[in-house]
C-alpha positions in Angstrom: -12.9 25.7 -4.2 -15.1 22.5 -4.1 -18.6 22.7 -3.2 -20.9 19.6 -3.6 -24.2 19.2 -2.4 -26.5 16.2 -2.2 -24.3 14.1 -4.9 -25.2 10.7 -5.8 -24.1 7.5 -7.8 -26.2 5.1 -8.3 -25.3 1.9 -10.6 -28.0 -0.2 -11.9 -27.0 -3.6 -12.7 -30.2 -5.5 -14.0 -32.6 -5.6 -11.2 -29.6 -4.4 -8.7 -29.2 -0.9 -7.4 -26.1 -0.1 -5.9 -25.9 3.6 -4.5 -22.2 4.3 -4.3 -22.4 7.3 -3.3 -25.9 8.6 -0.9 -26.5 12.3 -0.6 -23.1 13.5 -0.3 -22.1 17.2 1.2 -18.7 18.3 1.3 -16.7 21.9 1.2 -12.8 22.2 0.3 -11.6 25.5 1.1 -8.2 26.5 -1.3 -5.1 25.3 0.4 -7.1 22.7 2.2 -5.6 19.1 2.9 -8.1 16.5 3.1 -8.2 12.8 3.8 -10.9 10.7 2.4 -11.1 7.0 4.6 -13.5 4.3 4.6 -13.9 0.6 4.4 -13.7 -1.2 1.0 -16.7 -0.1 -0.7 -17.5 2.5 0.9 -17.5 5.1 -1.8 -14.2 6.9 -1.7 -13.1 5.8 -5.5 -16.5 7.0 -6.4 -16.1 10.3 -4.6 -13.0 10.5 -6.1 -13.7 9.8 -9.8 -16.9 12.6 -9.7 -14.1 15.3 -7.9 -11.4 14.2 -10.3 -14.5 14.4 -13.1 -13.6 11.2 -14.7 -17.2 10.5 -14.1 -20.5 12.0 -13.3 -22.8 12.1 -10.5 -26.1 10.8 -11.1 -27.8 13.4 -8.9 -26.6 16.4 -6.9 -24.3 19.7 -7.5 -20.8 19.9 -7.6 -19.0 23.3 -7.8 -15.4 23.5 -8.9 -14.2 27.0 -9.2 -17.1 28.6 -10.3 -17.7 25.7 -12.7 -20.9 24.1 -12.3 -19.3 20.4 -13.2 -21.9 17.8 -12.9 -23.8 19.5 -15.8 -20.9 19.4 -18.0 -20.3 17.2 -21.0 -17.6 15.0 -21.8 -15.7 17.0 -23.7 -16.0 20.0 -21.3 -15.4 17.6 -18.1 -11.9 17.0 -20.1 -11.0 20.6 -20.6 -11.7 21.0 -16.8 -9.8 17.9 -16.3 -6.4 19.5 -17.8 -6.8 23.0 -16.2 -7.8 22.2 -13.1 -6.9 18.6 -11.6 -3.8 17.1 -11.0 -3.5 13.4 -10.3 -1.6 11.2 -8.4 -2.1 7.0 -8.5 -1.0 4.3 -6.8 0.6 3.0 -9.3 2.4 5.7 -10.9 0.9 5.2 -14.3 4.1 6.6 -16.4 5.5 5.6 -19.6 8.1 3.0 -19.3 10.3 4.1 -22.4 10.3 7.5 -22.0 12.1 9.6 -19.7 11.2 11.5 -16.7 11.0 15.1 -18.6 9.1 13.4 -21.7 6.5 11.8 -18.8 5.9 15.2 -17.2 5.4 17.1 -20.3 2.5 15.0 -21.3 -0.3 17.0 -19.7 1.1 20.1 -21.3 1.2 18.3 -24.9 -2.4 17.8 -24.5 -2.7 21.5 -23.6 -0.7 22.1 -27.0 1.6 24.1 -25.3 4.7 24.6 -27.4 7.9 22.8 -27.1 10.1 25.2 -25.3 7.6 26.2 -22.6 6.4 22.4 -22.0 10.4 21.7 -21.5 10.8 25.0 -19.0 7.5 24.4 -17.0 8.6 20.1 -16.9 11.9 21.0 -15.5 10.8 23.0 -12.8 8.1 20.9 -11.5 11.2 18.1 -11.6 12.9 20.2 -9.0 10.2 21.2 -7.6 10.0 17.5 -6.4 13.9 17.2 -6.0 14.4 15.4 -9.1 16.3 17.8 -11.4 19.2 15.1 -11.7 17.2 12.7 -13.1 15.1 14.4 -15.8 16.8 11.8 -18.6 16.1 8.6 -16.4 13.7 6.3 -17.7 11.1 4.7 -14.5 12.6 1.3 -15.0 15.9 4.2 -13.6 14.7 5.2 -11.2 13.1 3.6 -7.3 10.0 3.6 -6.8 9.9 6.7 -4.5 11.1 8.6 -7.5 8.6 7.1 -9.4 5.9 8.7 -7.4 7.9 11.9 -7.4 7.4 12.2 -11.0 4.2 11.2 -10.8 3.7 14.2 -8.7 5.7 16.7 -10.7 3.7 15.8 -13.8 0.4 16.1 -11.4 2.0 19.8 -10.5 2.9 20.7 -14.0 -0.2 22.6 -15.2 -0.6 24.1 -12.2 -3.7 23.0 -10.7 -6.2 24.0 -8.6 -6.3 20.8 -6.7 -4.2 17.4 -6.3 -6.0 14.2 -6.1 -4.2 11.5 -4.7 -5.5 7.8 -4.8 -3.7 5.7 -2.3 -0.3 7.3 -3.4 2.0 4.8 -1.5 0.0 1.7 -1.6 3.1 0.3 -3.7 5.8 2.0 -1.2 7.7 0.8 1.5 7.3 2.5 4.9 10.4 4.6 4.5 9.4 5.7 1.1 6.1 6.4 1.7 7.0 8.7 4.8 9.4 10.6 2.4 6.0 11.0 -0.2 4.2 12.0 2.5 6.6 14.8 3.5 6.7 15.8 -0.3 3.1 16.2 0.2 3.4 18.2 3.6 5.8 20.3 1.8 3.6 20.9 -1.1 0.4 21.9 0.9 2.8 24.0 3.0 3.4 26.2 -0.6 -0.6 26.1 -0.8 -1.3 23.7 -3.2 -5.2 22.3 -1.8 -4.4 18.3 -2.0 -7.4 15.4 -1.9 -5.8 12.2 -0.4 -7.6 8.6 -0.6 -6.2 6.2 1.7 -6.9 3.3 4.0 -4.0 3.7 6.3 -4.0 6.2 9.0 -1.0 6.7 9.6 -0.8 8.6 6.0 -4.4 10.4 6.8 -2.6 11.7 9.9 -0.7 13.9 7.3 -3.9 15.6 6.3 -5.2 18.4 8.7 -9.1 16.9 8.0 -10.3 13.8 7.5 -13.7 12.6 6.3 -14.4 8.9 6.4 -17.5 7.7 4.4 -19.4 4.3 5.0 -22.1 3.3 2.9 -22.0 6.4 0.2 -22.3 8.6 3.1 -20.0 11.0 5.0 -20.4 9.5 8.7 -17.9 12.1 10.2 -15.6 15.0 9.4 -12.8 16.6 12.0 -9.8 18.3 11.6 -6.7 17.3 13.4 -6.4 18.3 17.3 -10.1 19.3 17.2 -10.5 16.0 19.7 -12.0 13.7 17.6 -13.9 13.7 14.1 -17.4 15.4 14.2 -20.2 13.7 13.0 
């Protein structure tokens, strides 16, 4: 589903060259679930903005379903974007006046699906996420776990190849982000492939691979029970 190969990201900032990202490789296999960890700064926003194609490597391939993306141009990285990508932040980043349904339906406005469908497809990513009692609930409604959860379903609406998730309980009590995390072991159970940036490892655990980058490189990547990462 993902290949990338050699990527980098270099900022220039006067004199000052900062590679963010140094000759990355990485493979995602469909119905993969995949922690990205690393110290602060050591590229895994970056890695996740050029996946997430809200930005664009500076060097390197990247293969996303068949689509060559790091030769794309704006307005075809947002078409990919739509179709492709679902995202999850830590912060939830819903609209406070409107309700649960109306925040899920967004992605499929921008599709310009038309009304009826949007509602049908909204509602049953709401259940999907156990929240088909609260589809007229506003955020300021609802706790911050079901925050997330609508986060998630609105993530889940279009149907997406992959879920990127950024820190998705950095705002979350340990309770509530256990329950997320079981949403998410649910979802990759049904075989959504899910991309999970976190510092924590208790939440990587969840993943059955994790990669952990340092300097804008990959230094090692295991999967779970193999005895250990492999460099």
């Amino acid at each position: 589903m993902i290949s990338i190969t050699g990527l980098r990201k270099i900022y220039r900032m006067g004199s000052i060259e900062v590679r963010a990202l140094d000759g990355v490789d990485l493979e995602v296999d469909a119905g993969d679930y995949l922690a990205v960890m690393g110290p602060s700064g050591s590229g895994k926003s970056t890695l996740m903005n050029l996946i997430g194609c809200l930005d664009t490597p500076t060097s390197g391939e990247y293969i996303l379903n068949g689509h060559a993306v790091s030769r794309l141009d704006d307005t075809e990285l947002a078409l990919i974007r739509n179709r492709e990508i679902g995202f999850v932040f830590q912060t939830f980043n819903l609209l406070n006046r409107a309700t649960a349904l109306a925040n899920v339906e967004l992605p499929l406005i921008y599709a310009r699906m038309p009304a009826a469908k949007r509602r049908q497809l909204a509602l049953e990513s709401l259940d999907r996420v156990g929240l088909g009692d609260r589809v007229k609930h506003q955020p300021n409604e609802l706790s911050g776990g079901q925050r997330q959860r609508v986060a998630v379903a609105r993530a889940l609406v279009n149907r997406p190849s992959i879920l990127l998730a950024d820190e998705p309980t950095g705002n979350l009590d340990s309770k509530t982000s256990e329950e997320i995390m079981t949403l998410f072991d649910e979802l990759n159970a049904s075989g959504n492939t899910i991309v999970l940036v976190t510092h924590e490892e208790d939440i990587a655990k969840h993943a059955s691979r994790t990669i952990r980058l340092l300097d804008g490189q990959v230094v090692s990547d295991g999967y779970r029970g193999d005895g250990g990462a492999r460099p």
